[in-house]
C-alpha positions as CSV (number, residue, x, y, z in Angstrom):
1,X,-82.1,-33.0,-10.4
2,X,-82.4,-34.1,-14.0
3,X,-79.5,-32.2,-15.1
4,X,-77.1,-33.6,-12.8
5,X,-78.4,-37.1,-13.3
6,X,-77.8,-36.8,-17.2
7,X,-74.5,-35.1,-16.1
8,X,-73.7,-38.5,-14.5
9,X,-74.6,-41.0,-16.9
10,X,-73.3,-38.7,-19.5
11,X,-69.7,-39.3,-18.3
12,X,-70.3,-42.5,-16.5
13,X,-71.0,-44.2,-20.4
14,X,-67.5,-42.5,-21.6
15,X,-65.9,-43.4,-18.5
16,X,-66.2,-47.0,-19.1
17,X,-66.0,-47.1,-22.6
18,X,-61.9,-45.3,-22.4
19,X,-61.1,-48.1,-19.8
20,X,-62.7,-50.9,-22.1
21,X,-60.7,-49.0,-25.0
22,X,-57.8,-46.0,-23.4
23,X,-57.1,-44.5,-26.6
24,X,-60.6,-44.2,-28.0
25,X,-61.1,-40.8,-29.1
26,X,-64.4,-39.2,-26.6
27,X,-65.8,-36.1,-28.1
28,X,-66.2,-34.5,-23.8
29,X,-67.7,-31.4,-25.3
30,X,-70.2,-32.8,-28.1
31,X,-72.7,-29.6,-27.7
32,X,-70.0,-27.0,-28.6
33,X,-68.0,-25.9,-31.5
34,X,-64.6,-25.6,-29.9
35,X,-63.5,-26.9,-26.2
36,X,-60.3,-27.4,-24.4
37,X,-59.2,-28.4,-20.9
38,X,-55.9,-27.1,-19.3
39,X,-53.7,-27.7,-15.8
40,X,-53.7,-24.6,-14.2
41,X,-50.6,-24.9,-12.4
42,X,-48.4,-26.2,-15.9
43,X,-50.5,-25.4,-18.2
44,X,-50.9,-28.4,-19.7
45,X,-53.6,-29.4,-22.3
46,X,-55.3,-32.5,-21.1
47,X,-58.2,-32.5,-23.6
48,X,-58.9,-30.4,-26.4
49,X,-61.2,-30.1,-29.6
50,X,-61.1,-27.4,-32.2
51,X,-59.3,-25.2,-29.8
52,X,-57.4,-23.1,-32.3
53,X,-61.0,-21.9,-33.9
54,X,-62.0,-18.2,-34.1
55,X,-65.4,-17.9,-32.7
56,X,-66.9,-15.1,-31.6
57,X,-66.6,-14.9,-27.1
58,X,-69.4,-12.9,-26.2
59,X,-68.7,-11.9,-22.6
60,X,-65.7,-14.2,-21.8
61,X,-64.0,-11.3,-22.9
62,X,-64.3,-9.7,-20.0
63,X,-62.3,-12.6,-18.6
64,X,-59.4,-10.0,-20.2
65,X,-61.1,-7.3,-19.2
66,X,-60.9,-8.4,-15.3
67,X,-57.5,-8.9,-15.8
68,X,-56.6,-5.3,-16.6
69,X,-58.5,-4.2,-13.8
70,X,-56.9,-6.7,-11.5
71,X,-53.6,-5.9,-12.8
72,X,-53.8,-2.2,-12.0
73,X,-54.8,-3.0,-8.5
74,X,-51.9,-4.9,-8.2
75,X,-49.9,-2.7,-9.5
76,X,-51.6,0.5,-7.7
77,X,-52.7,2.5,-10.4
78,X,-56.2,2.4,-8.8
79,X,-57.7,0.9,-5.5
80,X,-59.9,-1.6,-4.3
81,X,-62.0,2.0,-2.7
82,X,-61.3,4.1,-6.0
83,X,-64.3,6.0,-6.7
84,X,-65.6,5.8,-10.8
85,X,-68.3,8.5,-12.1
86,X,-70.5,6.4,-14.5
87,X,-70.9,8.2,-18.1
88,X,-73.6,8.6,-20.4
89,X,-72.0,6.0,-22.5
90,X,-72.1,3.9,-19.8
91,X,-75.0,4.1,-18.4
92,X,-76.8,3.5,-21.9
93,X,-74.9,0.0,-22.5
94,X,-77.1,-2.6,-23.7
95,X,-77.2,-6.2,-23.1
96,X,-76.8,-7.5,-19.4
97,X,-76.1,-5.1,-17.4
98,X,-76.4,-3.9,-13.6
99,X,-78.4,-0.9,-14.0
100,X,-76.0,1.6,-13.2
101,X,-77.2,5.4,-14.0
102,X,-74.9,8.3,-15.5
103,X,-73.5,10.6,-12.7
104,X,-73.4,7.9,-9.8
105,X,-70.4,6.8,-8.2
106,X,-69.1,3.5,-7.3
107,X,-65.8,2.1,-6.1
108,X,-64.3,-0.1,-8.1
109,X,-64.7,-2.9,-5.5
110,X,-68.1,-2.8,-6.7
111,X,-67.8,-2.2,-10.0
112,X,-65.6,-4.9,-10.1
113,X,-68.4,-7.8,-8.5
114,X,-71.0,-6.3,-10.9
115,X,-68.8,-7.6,-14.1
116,X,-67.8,-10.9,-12.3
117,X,-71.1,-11.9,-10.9
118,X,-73.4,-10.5,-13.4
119,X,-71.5,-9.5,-16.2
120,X,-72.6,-6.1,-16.4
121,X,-71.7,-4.1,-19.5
122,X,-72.5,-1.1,-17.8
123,X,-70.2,-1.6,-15.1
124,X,-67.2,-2.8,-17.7
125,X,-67.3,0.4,-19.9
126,X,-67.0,2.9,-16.6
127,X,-64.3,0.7,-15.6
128,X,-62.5,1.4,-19.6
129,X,-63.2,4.6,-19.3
130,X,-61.9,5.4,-15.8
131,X,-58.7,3.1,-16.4
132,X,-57.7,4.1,-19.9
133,X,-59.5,7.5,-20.5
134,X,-61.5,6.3,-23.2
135,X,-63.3,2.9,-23.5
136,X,-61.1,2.9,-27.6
137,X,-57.7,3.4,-25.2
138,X,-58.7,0.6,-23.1
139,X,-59.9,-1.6,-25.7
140,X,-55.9,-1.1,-27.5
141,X,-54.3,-2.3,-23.9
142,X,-56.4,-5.1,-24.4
143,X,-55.0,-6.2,-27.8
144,X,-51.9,-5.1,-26.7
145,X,-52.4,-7.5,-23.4
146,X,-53.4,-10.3,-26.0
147,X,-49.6,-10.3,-28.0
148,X,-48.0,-10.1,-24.5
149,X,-49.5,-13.3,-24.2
150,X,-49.0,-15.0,-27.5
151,X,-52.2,-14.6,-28.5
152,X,-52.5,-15.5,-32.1
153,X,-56.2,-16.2,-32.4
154,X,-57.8,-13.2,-30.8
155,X,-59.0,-9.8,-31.9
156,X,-60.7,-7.3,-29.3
157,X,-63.1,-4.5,-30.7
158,X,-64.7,-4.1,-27.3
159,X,-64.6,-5.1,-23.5
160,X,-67.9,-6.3,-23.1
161,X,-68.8,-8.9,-25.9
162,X,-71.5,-7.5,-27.8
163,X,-71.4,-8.8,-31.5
164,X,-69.3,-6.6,-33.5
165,X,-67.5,-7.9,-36.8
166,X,-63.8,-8.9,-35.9
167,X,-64.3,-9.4,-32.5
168,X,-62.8,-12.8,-31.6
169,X,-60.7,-15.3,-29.9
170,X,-60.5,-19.4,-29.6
171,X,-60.6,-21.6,-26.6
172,X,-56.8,-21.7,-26.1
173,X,-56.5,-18.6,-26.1
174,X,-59.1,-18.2,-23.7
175,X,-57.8,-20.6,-21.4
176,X,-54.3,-18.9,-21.4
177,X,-56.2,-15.4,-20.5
178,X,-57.9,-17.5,-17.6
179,X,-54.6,-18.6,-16.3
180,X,-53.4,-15.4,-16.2
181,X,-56.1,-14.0,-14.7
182,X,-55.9,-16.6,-11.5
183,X,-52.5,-15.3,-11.0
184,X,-54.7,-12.6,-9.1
185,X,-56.7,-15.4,-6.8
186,X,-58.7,-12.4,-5.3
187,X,-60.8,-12.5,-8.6
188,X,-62.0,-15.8,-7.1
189,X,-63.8,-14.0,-4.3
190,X,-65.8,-12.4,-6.7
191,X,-66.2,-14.9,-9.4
192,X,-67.2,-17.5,-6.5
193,X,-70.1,-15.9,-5.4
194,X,-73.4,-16.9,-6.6
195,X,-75.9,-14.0,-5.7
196,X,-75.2,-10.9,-4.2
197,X,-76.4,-7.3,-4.0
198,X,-74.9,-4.2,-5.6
199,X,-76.2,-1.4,-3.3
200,X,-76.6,2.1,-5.4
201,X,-76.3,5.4,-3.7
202,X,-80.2,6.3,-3.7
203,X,-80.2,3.5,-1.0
204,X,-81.8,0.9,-3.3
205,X,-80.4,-2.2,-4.2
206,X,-79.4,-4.1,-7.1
207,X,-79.6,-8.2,-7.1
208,X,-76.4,-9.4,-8.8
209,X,-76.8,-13.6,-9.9
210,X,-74.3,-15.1,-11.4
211,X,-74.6,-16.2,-15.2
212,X,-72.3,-19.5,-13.8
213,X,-74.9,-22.0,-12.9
214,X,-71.8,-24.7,-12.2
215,X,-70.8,-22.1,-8.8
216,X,-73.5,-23.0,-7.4
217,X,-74.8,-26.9,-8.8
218,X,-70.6,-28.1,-9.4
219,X,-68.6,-28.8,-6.3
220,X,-65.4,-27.0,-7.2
221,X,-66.3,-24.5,-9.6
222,X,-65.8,-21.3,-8.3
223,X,-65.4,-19.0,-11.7
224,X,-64.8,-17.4,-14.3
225,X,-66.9,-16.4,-17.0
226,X,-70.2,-17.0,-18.9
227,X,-71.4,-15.6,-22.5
228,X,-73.8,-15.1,-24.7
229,X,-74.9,-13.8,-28.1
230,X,-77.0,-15.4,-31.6
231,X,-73.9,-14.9,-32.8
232,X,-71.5,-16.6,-30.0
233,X,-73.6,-19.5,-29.1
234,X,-73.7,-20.5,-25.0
235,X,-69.9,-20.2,-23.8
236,X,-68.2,-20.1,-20.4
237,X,-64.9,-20.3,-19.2
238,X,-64.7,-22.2,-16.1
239,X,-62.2,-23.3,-13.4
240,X,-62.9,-25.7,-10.8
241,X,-60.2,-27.0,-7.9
242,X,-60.3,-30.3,-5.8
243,X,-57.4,-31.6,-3.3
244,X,-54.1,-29.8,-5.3
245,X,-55.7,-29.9,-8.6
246,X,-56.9,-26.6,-10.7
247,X,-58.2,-26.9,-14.0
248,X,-59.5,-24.9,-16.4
249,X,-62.1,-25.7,-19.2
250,X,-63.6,-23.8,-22.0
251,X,-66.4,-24.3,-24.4
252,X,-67.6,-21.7,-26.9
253,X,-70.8,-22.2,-29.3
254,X,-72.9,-24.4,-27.3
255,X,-76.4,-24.8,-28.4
256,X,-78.2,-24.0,-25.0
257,X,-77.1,-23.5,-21.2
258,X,-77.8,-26.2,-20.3
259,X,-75.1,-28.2,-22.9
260,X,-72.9,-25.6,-21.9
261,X,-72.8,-26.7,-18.4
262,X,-73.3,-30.0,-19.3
263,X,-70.1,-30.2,-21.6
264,X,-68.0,-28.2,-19.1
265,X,-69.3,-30.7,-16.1
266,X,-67.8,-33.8,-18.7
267,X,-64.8,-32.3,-18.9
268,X,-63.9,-31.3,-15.6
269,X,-64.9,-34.7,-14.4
270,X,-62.5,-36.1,-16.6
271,X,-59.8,-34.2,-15.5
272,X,-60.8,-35.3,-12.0
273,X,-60.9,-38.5,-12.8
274,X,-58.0,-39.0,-14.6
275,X,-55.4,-36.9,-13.5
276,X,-53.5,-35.6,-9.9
277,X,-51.1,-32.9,-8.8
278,X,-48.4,-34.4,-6.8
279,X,-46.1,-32.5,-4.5
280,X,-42.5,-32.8,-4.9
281,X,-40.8,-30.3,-2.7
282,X,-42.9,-27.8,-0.7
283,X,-42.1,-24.3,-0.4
284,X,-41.5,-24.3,3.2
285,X,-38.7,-27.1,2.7
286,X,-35.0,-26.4,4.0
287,X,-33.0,-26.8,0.8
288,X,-30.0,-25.7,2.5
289,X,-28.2,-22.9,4.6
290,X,-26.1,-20.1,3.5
291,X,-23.8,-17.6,4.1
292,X,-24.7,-13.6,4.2
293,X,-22.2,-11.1,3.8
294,X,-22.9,-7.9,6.5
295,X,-25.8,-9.3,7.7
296,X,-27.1,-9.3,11.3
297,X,-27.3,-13.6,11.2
298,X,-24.3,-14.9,9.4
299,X,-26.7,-17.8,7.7
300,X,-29.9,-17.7,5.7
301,X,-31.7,-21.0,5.0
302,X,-33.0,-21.7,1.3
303,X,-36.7,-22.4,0.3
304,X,-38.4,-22.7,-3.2
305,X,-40.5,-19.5,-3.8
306,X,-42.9,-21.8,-4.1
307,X,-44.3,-25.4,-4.3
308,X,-42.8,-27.8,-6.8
309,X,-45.6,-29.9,-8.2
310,X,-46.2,-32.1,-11.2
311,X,-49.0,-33.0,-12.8
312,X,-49.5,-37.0,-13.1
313,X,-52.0,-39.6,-13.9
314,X,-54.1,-41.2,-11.5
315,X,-52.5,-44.1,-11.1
316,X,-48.7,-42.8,-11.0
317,X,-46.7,-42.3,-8.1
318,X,-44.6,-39.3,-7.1
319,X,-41.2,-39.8,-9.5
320,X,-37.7,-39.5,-7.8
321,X,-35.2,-36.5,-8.9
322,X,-32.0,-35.3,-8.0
323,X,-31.5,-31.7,-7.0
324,X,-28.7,-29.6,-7.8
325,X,-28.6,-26.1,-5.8
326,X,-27.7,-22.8,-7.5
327,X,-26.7,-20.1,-5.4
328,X,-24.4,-17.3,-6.4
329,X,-22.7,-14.8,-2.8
330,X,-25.2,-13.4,-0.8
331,X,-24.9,-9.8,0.8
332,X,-27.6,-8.3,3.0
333,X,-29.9,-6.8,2.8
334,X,-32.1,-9.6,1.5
335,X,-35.7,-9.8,0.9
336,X,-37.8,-13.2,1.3
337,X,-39.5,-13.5,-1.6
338,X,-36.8,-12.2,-3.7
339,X,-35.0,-14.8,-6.1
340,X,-31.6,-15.4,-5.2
341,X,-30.7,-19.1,-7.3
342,X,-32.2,-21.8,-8.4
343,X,-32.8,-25.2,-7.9
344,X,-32.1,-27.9,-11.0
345,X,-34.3,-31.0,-11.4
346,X,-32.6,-33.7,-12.6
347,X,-34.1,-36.6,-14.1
348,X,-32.5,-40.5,-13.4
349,X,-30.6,-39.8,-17.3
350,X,-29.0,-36.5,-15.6
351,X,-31.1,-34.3,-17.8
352,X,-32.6,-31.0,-16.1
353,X,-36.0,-31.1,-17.0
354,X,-36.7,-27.8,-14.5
355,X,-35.5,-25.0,-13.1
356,X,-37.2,-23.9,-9.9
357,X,-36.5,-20.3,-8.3
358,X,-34.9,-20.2,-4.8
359,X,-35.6,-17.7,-2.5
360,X,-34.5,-16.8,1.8
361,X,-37.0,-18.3,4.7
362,X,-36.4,-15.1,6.4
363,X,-35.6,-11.5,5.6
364,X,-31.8,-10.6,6.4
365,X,-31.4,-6.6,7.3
366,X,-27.9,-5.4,6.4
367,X,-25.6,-4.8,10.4
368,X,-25.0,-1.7,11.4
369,X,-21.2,-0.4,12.2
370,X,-21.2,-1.6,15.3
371,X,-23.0,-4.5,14.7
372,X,-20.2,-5.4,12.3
373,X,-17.3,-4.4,14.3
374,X,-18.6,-6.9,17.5
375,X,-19.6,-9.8,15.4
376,X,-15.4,-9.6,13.6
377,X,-14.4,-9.2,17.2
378,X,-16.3,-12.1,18.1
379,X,-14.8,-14.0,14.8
380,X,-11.3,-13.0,16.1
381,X,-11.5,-13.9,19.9
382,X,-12.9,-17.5,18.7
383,X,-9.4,-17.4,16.8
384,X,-7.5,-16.7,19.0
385,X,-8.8,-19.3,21.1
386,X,-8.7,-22.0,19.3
387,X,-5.0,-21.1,18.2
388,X,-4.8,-21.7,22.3
């Protein structure tokens, strides 16, 4: 109870002193070395401090490390029910762990939950291994991962975290692996939870609790990843969502938990507090119809591939754009989902500030022969009678 009190005075003094002064500079993060808080949805840095530091991540590494895995699920290299061998290697990781044992087997389901929840080493290096052949291979997709990204502050050596000279990254470029990473939402049914079981195959059972106090004690918070080490300092990368609004913040070198969470808690509640994702156009919205070329329906209607939103300030109301409609001759077969145009905003200057992708409301199978031949005959009856 006294932690969440302070949490509230805490921000409650910083609160009022911005709207007594807006543009006084508030250190949100004072117990760490290095913070920053992005929009999820843009990107967009709403508060920052040191953010382009080097700092050693301990075990938000893994936050890249899930990625990888998540990625190859996606992409079906392995699945949710592959089974992993754990190795020696493995099995003699220090540091936390979830107490796996060389020669058992677990999918990678649950594999998976036993890095998010508990940050188990042990679990991470099986998963390198199985993945990449070698936990060396699977630490080079990780650096490789890292340019892909633009990621000019980090250096992998490992996927867990330990200490090792070399090994390290900065809050930006920790929040832009986070983003990434909840471009695979199913991560959040993992990183959400805040005690679980891992069951072994002997029958016993492992008790999995997550290192992310704020999933359970911040209303929101529903990952991503803690760390730890003399070297690191208390870090965690978090993201919380209320109403429309995801945000991610990260603090590295904290002096105890307990500032950790408290920073994070400062700066998500600013980013509550001062900030809103409005809805423009929804993805479900009829931008317009068109015509398909050998298609069984003669029309498709036009939807964003997804919601357009903007990120504004508390107090702003949804702005007013112009749209301009981009779409090139459509032949079927068409996919929903695949992009087929785009949609320009225009601002009230006649600028295009964005360019959305377009897709089809409905899948459009390519007609068959006869299909074809009716619908022309059709076509050429209504000619005729309207020549009449």
């Amino acid at each position: 109870m006294r932690f969440k009190i302070n949490i509230v005075l805490f921000f409650g003094f910083f609160f009022l002193l911005g709207m007594m002064n807006p543009n006084a500079e508030v250190d949100l993060a004072p117990n760490s070395k290095s913070a920053i808080l992005i929009d999820y949805e843009t990107g967009t840095v709403l508060w920052n401090k040191n953010e382009n530091e080097s700092l050693a991540p301990a075990s938000m590494t893994k936050v890249m490390s899930m990625l990888l895995i998540m990625e190859a699920i996606d992409n079906g290299s392995i699945a949710w029910d592959t089974k992993v061998t754990i190795s020696e290697r493995a099995a003699s990781m220090g540091g936390s762990q979830v107490f796996l044992e060389a020669g058992e087997s677990y999918k990678v389901e649950e594999l998976l939950k036993g890095i998010a929840i508990a940050s188990g080493n042990d679990a991470v290096v099986a998963m390198a291994e199985y993945l990449s052949g070698s936990v060396e291979g699977f630490v080079d997709r990780m650096n490789e991962r890292a340019k892909e990204l633009g990621l000019t502050g980090t250096t992998f050596k490992n996927p867990h975290g330990l200490d090792t000279e070399g090994h390290v990254s900065t809050a930006k470029d920790m929040s832009i692996m986070a983003r990434e990473l909840l471009n695979h939402p199913k991560i959040l049914e993992f990183t959400s939870i805040y005690e679980d079981y891992l069951k072994k195959p002997d029958g016993s059972s492992t008790w999995l609790v997550n290192t992310n106090k704020l999933v359970r004690f911040y209303d929101g918070v529903d990952g991503l990843k803690t760390g730890f080490t003399s070297t690191a300092g208390y870090c965690l990368t978090a993201t919380a969502k209320k109403s429309n609004l995801r945000v991610i913040a990260v603090v590295m070198g904290a002096d105890t938990p307990d500032n950790r969470s408290s920073d994070i808690s400062s700066m998500l509640n600013y980013g509550f507090n001062s900030y809103k994702t409005g809805v423009l156009l929804k993805k479900d919205a009829v931008l317009g119809t068109k015509r398909v070329e050998n298609g069984i329906k003669e029309t498709v209607e036009i939807v964003l591939k997804k919601d357009y939103t903007k990120l504004l300030k508390q107090s702003s109301s949804v702005p007013n754009y112009a749209y301009n409609l981009k779409v090139e001759k459509l032949v079927a077969p068409i996919e929903a989902g695949s992009v087929i145009g785009s949609l320009e905003v225009v601002d009230e200057s006649g600028n295009i500030i964005d360019t959305l992708e377009v897709t089809v409301k409905e899948s459009i199978e390519k007609a068959n022969f006869l299909e074809l031949f009716f619908k022309n005959l059709k076509h050429i009856t209504a000619g005729k009678i309207l020549i009449k």
